[in-house]
N, CA, C and O atoms as a Tinker XYZ file with bonds, in Angstrom:
   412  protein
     1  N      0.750000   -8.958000   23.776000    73     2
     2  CA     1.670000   -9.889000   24.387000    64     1     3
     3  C      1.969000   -9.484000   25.821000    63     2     4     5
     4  O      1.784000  -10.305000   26.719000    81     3
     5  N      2.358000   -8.431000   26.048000    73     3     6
     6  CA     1.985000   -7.931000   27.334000    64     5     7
     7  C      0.893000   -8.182000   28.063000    63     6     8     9
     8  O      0.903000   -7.695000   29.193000    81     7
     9  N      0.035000   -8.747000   27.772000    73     7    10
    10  CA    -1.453000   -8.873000   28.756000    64     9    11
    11  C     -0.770000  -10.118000   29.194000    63    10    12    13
    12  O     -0.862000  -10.388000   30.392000    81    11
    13  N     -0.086000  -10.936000   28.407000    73    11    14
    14  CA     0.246000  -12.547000   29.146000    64    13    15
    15  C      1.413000  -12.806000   30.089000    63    14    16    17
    16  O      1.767000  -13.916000   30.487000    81    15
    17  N      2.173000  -11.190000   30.507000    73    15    18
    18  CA     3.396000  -11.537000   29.982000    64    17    19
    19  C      5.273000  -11.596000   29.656000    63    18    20    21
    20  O      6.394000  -11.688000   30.155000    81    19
    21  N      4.463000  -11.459000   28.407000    73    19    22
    22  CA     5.774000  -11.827000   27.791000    64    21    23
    23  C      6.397000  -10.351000   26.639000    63    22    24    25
    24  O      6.053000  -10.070000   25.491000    81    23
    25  N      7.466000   -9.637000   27.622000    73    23    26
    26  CA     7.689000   -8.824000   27.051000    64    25    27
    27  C      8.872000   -8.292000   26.046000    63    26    28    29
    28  O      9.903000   -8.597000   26.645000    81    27
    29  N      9.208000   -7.709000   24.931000    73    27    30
    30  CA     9.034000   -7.931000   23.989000    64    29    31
    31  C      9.295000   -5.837000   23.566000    63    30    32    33
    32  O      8.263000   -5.190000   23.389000    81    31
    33  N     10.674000   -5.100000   23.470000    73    31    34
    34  CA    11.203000   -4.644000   23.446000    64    33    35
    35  C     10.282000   -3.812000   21.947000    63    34    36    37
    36  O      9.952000   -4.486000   20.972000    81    35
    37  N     10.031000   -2.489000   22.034000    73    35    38
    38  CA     9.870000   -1.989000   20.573000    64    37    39
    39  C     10.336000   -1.756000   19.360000    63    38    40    41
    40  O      9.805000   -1.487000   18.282000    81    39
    41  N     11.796000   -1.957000   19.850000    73    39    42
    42  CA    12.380000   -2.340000   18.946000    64    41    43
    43  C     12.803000   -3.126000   18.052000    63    42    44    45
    44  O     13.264000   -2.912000   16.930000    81    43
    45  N     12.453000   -4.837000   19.114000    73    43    46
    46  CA    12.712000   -6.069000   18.466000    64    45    47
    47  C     10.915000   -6.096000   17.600000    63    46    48    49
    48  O     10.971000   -6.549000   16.457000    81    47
    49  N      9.704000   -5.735000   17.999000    73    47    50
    50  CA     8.505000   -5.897000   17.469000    64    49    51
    51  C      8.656000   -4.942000   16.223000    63    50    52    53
    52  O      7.904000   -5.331000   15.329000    81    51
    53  N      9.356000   -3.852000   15.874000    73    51    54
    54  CA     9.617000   -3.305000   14.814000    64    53    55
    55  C     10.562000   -4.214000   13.890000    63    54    56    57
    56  O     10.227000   -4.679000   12.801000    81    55
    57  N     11.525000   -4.345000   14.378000    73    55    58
    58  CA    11.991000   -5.110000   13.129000    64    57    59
    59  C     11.425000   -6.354000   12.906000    63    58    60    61
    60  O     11.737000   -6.880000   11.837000    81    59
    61  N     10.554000   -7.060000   13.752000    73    59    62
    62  CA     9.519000   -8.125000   13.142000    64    61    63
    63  C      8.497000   -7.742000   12.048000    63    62    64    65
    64  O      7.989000   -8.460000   11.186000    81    63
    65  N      8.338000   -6.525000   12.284000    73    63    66
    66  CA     6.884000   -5.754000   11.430000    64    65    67
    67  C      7.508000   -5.371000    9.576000    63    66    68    69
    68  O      6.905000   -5.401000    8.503000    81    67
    69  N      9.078000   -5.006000    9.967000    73    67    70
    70  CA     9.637000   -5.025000    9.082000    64    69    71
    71  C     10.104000   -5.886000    7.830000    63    70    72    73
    72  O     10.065000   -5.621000    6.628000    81    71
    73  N     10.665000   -7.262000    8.672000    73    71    74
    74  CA    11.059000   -8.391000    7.935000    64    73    75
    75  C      9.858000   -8.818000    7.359000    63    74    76    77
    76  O      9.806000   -8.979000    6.140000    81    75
    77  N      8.523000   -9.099000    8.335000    73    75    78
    78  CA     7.250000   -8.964000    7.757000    64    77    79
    79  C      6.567000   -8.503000    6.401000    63    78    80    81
    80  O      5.956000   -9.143000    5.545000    81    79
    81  N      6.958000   -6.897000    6.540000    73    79    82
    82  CA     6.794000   -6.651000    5.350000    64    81    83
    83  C      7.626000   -6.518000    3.393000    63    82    84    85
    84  O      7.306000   -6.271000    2.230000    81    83
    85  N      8.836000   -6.907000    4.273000    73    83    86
    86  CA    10.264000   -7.471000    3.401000    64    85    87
    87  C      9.465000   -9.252000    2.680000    63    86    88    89
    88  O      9.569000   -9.598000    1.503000    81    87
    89  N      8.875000   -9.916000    3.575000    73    87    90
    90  CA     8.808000  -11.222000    3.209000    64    89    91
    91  C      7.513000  -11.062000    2.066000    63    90    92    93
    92  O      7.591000  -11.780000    1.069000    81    91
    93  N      6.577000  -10.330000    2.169000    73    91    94
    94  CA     5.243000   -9.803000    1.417000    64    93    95
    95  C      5.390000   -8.971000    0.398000    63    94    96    97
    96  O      4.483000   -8.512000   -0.297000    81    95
    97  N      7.124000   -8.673000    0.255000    73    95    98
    98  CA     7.149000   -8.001000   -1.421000    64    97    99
    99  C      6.893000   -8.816000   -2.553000    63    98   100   101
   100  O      6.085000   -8.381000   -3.373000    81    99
   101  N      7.411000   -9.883000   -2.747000    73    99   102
   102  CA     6.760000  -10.857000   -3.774000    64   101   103
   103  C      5.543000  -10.505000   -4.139000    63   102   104   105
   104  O      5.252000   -9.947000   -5.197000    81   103
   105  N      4.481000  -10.964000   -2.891000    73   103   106
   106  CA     3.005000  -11.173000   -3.376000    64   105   107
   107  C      2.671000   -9.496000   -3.840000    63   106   108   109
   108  O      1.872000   -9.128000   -4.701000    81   107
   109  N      3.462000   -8.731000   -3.065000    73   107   110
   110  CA     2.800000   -7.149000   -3.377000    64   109   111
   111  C      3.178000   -7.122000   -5.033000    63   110   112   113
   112  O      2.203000   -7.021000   -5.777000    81   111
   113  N      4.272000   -7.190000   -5.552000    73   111   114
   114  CA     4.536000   -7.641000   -6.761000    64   113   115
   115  C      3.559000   -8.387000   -7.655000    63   114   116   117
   116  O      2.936000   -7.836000   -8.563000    81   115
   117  N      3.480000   -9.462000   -7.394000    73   115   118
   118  CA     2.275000  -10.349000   -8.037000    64   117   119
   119  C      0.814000   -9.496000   -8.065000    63   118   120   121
   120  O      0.380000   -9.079000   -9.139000    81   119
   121  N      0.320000   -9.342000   -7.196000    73   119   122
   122  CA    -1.421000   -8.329000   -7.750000    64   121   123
   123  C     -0.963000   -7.297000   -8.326000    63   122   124   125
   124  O     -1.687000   -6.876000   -9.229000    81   123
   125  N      0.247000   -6.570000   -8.081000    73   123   126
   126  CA     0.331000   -5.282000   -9.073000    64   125   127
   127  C     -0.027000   -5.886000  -10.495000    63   126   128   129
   128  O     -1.067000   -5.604000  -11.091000    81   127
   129  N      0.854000   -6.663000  -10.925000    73   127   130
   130  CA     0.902000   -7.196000  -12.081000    64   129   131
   131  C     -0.708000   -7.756000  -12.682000    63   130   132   133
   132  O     -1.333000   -7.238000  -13.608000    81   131
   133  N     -1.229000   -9.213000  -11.673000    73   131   134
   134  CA    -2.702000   -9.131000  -12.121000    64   133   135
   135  C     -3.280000   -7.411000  -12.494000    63   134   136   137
   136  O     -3.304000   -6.868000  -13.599000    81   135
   137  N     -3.668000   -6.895000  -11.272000    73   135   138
   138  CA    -3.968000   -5.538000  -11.645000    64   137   139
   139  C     -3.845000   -4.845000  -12.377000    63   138   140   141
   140  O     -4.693000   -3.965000  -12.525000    81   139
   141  N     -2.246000   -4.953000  -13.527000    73   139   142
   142  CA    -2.299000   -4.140000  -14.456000    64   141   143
   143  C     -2.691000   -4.839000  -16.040000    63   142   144   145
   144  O     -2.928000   -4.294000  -17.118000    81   143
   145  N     -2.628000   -6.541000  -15.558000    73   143   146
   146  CA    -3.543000   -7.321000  -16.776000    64   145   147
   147  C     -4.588000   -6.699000  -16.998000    63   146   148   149
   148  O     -4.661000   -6.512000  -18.213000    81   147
   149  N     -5.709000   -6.144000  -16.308000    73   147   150
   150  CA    -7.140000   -5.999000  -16.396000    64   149   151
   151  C     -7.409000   -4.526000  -17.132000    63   150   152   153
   152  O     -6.638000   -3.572000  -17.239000    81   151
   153  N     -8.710000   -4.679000  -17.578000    73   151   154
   154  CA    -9.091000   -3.680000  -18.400000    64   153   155
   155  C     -9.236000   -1.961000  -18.069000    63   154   156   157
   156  O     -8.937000   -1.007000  -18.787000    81   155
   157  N     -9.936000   -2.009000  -16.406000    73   155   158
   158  CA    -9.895000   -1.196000  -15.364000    64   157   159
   159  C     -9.289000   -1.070000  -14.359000    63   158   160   161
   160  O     -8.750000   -2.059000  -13.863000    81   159
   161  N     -9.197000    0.154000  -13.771000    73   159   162
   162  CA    -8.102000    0.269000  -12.491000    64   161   163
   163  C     -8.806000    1.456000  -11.522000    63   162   164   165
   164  O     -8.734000    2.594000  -11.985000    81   163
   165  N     -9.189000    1.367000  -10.783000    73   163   166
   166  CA    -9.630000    2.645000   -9.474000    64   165   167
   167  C     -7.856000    2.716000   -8.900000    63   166   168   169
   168  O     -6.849000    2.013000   -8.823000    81   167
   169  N     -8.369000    4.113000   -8.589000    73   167   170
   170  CA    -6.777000    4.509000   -7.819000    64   169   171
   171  C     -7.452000    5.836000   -6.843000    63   170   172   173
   172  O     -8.255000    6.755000   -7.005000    81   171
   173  N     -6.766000    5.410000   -5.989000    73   171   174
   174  CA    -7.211000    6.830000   -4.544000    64   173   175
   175  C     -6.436000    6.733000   -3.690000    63   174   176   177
   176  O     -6.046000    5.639000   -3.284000    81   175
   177  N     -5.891000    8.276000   -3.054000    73   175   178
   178  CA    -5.269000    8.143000   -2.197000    64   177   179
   179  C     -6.186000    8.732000   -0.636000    63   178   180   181
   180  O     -6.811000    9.699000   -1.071000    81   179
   181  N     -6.409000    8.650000    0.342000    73   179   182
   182  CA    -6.357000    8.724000    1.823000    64   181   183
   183  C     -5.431000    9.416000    2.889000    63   182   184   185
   184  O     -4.610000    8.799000    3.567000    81   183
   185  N     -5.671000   10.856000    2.962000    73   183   186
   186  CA    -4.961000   11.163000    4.020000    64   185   187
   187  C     -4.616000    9.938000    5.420000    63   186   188   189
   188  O     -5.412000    9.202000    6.004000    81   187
   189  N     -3.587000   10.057000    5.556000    73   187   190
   190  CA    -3.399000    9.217000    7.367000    64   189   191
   191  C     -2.509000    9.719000    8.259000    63   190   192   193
   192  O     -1.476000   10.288000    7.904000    81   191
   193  N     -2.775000    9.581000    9.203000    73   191   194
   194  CA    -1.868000   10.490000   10.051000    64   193   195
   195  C     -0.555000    9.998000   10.537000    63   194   196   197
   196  O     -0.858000    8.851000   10.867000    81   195
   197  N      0.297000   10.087000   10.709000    73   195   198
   198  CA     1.740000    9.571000   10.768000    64   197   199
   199  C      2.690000   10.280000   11.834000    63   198   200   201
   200  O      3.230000   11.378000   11.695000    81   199
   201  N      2.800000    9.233000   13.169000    73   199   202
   202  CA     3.131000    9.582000   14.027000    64   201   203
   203  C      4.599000   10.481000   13.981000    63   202   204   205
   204  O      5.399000    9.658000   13.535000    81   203
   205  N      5.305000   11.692000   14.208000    73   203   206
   206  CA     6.230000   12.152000   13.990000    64   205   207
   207  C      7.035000   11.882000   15.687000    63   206   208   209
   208  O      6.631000   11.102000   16.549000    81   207
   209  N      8.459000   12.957000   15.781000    73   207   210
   210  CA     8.425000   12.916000   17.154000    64   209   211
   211  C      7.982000   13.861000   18.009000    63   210   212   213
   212  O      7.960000   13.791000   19.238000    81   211
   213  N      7.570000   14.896000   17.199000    73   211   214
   214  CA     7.011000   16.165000   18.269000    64   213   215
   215  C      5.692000   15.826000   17.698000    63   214   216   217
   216  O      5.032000   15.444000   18.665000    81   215
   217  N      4.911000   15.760000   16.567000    73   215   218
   218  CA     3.738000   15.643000   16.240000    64   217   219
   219  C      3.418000   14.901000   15.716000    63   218   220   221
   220  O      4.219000   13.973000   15.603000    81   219
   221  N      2.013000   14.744000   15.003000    73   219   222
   222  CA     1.652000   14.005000   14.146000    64   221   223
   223  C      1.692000   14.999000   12.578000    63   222   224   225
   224  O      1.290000   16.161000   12.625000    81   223
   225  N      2.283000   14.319000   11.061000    73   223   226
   226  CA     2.352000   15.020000   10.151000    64   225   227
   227  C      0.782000   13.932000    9.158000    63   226   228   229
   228  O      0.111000   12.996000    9.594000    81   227
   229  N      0.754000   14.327000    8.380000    73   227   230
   230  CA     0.070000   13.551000    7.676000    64   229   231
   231  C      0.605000   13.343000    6.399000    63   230   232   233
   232  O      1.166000   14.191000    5.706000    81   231
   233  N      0.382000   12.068000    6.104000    73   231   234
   234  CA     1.258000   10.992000    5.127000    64   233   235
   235  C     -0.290000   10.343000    4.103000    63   234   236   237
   236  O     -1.459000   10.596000    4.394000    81   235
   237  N      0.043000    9.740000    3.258000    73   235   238
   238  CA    -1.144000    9.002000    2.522000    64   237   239
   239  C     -1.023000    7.985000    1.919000    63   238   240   241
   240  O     -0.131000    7.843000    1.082000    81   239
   241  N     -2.067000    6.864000    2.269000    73   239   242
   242  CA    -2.219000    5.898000    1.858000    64   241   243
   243  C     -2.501000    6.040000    0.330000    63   242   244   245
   244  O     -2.956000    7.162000    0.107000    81   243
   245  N     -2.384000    5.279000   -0.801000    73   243   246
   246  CA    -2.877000    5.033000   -2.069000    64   245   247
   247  C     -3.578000    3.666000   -1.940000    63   246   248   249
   248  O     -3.139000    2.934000   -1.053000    81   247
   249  N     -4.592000    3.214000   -2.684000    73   247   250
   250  CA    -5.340000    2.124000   -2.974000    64   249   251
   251  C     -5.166000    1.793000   -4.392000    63   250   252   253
   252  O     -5.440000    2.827000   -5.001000    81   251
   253  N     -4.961000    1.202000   -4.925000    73   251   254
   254  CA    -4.939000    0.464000   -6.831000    64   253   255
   255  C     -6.269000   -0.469000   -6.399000    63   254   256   257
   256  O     -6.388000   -1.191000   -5.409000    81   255
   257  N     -6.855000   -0.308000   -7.058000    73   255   258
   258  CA    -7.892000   -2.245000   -7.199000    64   257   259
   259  C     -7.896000   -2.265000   -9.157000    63   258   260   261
   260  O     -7.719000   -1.362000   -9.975000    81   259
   261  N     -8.116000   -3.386000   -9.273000    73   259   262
   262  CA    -8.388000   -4.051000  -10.373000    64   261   263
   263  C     -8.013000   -5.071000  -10.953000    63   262   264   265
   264  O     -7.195000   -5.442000  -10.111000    81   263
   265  N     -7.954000   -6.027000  -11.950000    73   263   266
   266  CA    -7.806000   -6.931000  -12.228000    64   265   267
   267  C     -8.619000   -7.480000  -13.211000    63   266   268   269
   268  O     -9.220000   -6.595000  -13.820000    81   267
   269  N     -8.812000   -8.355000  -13.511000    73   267   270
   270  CA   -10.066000   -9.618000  -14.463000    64   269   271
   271  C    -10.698000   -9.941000  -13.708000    63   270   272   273
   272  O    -11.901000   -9.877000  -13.961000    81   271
   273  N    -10.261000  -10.488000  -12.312000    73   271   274
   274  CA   -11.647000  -10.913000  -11.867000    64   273   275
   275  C    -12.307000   -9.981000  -10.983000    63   274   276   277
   276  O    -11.682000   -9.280000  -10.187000    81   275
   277  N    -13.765000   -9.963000  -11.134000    73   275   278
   278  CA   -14.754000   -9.201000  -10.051000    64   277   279
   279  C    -14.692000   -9.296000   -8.395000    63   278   280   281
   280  O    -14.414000   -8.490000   -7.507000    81   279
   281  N    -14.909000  -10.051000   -8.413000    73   279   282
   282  CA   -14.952000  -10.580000   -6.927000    64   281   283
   283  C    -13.959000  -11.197000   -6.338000    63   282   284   285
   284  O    -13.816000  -12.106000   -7.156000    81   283
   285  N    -13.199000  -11.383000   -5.570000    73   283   286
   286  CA   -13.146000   -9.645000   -5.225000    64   285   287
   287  C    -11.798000   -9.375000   -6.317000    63   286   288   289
   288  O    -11.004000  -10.232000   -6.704000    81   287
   289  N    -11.815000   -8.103000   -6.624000    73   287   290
   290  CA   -10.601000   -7.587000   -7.254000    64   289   291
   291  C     -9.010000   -7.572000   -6.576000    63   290   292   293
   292  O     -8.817000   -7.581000   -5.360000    81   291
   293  N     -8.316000   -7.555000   -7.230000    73   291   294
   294  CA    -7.276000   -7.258000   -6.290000    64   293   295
   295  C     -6.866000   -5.816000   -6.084000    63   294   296   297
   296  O     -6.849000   -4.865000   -6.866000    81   295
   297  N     -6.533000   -5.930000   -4.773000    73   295   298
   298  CA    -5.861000   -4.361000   -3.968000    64   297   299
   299  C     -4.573000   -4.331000   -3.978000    63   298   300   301
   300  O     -3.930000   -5.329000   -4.305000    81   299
   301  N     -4.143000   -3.482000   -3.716000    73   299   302
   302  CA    -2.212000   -2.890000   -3.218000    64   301   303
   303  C     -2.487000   -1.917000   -2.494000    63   302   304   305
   304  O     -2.938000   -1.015000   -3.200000    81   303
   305  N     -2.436000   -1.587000   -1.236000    73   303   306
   306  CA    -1.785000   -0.405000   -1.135000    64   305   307
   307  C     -0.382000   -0.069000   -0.673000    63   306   308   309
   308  O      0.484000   -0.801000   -0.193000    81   307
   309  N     -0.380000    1.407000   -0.980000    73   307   310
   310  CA     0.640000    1.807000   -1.058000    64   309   311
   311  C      1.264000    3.359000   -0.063000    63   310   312   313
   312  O      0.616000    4.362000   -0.362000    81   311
   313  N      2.101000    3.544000    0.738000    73   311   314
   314  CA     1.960000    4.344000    2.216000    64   313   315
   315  C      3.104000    5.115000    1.493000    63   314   316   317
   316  O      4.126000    4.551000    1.101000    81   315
   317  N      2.796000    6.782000    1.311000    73   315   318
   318  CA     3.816000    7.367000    0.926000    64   317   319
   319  C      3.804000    8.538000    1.721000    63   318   320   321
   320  O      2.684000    8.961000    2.007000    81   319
   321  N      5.077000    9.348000    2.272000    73   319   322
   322  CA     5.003000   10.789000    2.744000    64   321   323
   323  C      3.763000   11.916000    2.327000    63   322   324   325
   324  O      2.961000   12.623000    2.939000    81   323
   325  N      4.160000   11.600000    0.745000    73   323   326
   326  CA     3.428000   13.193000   -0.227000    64   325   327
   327  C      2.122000   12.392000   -0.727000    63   326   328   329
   328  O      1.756000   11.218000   -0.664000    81   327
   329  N      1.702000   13.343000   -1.146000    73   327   330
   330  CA     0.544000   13.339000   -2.143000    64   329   331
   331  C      1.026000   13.523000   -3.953000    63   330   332   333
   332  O      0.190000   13.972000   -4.737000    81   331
   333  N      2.003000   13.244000   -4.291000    73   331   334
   334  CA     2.559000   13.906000   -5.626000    64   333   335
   335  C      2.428000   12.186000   -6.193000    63   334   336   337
   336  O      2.632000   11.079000   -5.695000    81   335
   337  N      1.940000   12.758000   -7.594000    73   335   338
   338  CA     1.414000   11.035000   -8.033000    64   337   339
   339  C      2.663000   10.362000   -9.627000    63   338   340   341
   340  O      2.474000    9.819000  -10.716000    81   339
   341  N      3.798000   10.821000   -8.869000    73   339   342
   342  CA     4.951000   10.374000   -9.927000    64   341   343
   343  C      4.789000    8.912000   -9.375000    63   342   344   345
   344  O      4.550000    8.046000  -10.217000    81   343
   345  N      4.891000    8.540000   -8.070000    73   343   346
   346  CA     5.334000    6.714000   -7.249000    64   345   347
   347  C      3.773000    6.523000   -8.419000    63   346   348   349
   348  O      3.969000    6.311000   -9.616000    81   347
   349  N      2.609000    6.612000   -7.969000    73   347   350
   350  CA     1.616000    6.211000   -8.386000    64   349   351
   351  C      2.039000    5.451000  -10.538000    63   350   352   353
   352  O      2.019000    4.399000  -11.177000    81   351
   353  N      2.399000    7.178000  -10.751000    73   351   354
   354  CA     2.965000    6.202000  -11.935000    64   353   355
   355  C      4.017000    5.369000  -12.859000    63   354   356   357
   356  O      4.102000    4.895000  -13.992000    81   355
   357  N      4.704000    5.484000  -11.754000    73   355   358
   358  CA     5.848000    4.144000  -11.773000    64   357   359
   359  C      5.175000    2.677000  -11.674000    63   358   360   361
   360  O      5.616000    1.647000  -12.185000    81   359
   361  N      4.160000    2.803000  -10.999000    73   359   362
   362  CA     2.994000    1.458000  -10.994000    64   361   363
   363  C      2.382000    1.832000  -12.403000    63   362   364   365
   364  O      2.120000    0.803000  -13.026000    81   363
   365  N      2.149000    2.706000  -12.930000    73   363   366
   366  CA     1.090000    2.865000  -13.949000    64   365   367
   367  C      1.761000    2.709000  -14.883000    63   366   368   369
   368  O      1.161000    2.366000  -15.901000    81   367
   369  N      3.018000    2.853000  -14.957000    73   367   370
   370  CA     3.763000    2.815000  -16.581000    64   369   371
   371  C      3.625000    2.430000  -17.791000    63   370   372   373
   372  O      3.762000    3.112000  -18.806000    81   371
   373  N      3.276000    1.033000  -17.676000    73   371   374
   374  CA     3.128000    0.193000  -18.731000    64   373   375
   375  C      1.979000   -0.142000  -18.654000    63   374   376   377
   376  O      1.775000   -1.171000  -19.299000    81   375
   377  N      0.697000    0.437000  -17.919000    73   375   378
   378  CA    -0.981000    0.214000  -18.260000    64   377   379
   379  C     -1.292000    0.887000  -19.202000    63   378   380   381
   380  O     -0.896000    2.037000  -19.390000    81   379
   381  N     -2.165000    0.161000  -20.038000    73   379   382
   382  CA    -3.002000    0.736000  -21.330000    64   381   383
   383  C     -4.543000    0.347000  -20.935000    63   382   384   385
   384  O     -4.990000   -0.800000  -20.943000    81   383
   385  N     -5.053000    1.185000  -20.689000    73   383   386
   386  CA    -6.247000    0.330000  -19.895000    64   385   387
   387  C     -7.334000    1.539000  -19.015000    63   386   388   389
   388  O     -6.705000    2.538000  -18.668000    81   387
   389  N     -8.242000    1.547000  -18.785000    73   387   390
   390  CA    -9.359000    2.742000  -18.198000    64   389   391
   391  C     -8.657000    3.014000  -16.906000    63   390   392   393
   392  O     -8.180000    2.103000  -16.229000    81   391
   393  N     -8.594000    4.318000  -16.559000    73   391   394
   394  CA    -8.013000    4.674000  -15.104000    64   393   395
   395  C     -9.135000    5.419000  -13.945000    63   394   396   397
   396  O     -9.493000    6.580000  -14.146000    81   395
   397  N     -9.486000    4.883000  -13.106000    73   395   398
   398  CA   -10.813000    6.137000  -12.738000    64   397   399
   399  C    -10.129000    6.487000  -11.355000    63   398   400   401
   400  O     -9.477000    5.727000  -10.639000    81   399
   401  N    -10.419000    7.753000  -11.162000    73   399   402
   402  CA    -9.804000    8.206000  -10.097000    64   401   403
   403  C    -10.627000    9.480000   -9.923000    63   402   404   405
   404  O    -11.238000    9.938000  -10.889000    81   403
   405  N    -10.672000   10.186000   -8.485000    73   403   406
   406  CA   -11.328000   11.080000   -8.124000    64   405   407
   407  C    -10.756000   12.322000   -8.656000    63   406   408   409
   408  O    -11.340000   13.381000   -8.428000    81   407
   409  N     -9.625000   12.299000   -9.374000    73   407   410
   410  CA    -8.409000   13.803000   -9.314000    64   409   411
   411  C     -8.615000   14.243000  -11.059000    63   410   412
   412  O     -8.003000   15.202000  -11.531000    81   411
């Protein structure tokens, strides 16, 4: 927006990014659920790096896919501080179903 412009405070573009992702809890809700209909589930997490204020720390993404249908499956991810896989199974709770994972 700046290339045109029209400028646009980091603070006000954060809380857009925010409400953003406030308005997309529903649907994040909804594929969990497909996802935990289905027979299979891949789960992985991804180091990422996470801007701090003196450094960068590293934080990790999680991925879920699965569902009934193949093509394409459905995804979630999920952006947490740790690597400790209790959040992971608060999603997993109530699956009865194949889990494949690298761990």
């Amino acid at each position: 927006m700046g290339r045109v412009g029209v400028k646009i405070s980091r603070k006000l573009l954060s809380q857009w990014v925010v409400h953003c992702g406030l308005a997309l809890k529903p649907l994040y809700h909804v594929r969990v659920d497909h996802i935990l209909k289905g027979k299979n589930i891949f789960i992985d997490e991804s180091p990422v790096k996470l801007q701090a204020k003196d450094k960068c720390k590293t934080a990790y993404m999680w991925v879920v896919v699965g569902g009934n249908e193949s093509n394409p499956a459905y995804r979630v991810y999920d952006f947490k501080i740790n690597p400790e896989y209790s959040h992971v199974l608060d999603i997993l709770k109530h699956y009865r179903g194949g889990l494949h994972s690298d761990k």
